[in-house]
C-alpha positions in Angstrom: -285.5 49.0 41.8 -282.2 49.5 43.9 -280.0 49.5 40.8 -282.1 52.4 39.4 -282.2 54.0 43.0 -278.2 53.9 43.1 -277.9 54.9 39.7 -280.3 57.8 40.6 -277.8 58.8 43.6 -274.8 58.4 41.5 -275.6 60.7 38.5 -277.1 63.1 41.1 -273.5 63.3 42.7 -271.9 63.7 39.5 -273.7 66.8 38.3 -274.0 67.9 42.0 -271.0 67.0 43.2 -268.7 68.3 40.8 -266.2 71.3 41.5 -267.8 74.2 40.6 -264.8 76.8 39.4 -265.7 80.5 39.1 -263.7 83.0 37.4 -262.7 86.3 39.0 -263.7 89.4 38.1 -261.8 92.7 38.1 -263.4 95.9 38.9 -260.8 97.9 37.8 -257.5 98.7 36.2 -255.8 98.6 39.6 -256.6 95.2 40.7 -253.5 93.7 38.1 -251.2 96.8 39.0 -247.7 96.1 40.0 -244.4 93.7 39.1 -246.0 90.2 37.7 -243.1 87.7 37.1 -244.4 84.9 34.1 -243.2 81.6 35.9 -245.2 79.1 33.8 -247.9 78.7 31.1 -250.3 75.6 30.0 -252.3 75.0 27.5 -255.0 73.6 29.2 -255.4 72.7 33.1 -255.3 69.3 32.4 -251.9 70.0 30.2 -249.2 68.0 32.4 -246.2 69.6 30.9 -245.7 73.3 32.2 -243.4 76.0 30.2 -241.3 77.6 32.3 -241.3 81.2 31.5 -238.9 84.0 32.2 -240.6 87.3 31.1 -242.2 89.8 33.4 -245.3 92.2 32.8 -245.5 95.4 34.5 -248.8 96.7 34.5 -249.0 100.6 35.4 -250.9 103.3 34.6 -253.4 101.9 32.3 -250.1 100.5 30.3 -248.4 96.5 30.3 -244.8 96.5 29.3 -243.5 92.9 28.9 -239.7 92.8 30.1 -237.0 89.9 29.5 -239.1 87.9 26.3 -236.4 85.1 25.4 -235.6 84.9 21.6 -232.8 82.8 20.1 -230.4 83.6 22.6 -230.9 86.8 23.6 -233.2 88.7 25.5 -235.8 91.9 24.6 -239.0 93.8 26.0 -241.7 94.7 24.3 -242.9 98.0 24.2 -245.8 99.6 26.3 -249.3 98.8 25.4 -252.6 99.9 26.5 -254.6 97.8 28.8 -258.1 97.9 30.5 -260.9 96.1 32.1 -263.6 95.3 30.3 -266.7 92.8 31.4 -264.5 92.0 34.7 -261.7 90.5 31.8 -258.5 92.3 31.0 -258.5 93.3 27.6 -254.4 93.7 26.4 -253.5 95.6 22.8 -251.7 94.0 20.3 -248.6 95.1 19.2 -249.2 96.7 15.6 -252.8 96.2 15.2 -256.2 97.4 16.6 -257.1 94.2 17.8 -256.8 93.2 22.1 -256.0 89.7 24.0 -258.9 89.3 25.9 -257.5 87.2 29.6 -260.2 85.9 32.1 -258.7 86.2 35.8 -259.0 82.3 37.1 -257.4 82.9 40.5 -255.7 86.3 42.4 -254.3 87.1 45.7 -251.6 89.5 46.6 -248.9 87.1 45.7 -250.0 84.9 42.9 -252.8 85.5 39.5 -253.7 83.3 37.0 -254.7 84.4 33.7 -256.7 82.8 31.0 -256.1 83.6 27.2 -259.0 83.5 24.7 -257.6 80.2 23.2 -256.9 78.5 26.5 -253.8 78.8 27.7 -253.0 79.4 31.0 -250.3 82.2 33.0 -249.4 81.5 36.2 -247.4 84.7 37.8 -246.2 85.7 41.0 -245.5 89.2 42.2 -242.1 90.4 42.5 
């Protein structure tokens, strides 16, 4: 009876007990405005290698511009695209198409956001 009793405790504190992790959600377009430098990304929080990043993302006026993208060498920025708040997620056009990134807010204070893609991946930014 005890080992059913402890086993009864222990899978209560393992559904229970375990961290609960809510997303963010954004009102508005505002909430992301500003300077937002790209230190790192992941592909999954348990990922233990980090890519260092070096591009920034201005969000302003209802527009993200994506400034200092390294390729082979050299550096460029992407131009303006429109971007907007949709179901508390930031929805991000694509370049070229009619299609949007869709990023769930994990974490945001004044100095620091975190951004989910659709496929996983994580973006850690600070302000600038």
């Amino acid at each position: 009876m005890k080992k059913i009793n402890l086993t009864a405790v222990l899978l209560g504190l393992c559904i229970f007990g375990s961290v609960v992790y809510a997303d963010v959600t954004l009102k508005s377009k505002e909430e992301v405005e500003g300077t937002w430098k790209l230190q790192s990304t992941k592909n999954s929080l348990t990922d233990k290698q980090a890519i260092d990043r070096e591009d920034t993302w201005v969000f302003k006026d209802g527009k993200v511009t994506i400034l200092h993208i390294p390729r082979e060498g050299t550096y460029y920025d992407q131009p303006p695209v429109a971007y907007e708040v949709e179901d508390g997620k930031l929805k991000v056009a694509i370049i070229g198409s009619s299609r949007f990134d869709m990023f769930t807010v994990v974490d945001k204070d004044d100095k620091n956001m975190t951004l989910k893609g659709k496929y996983g991946g994580y973006y850690y930014f600070i302000k600038k």
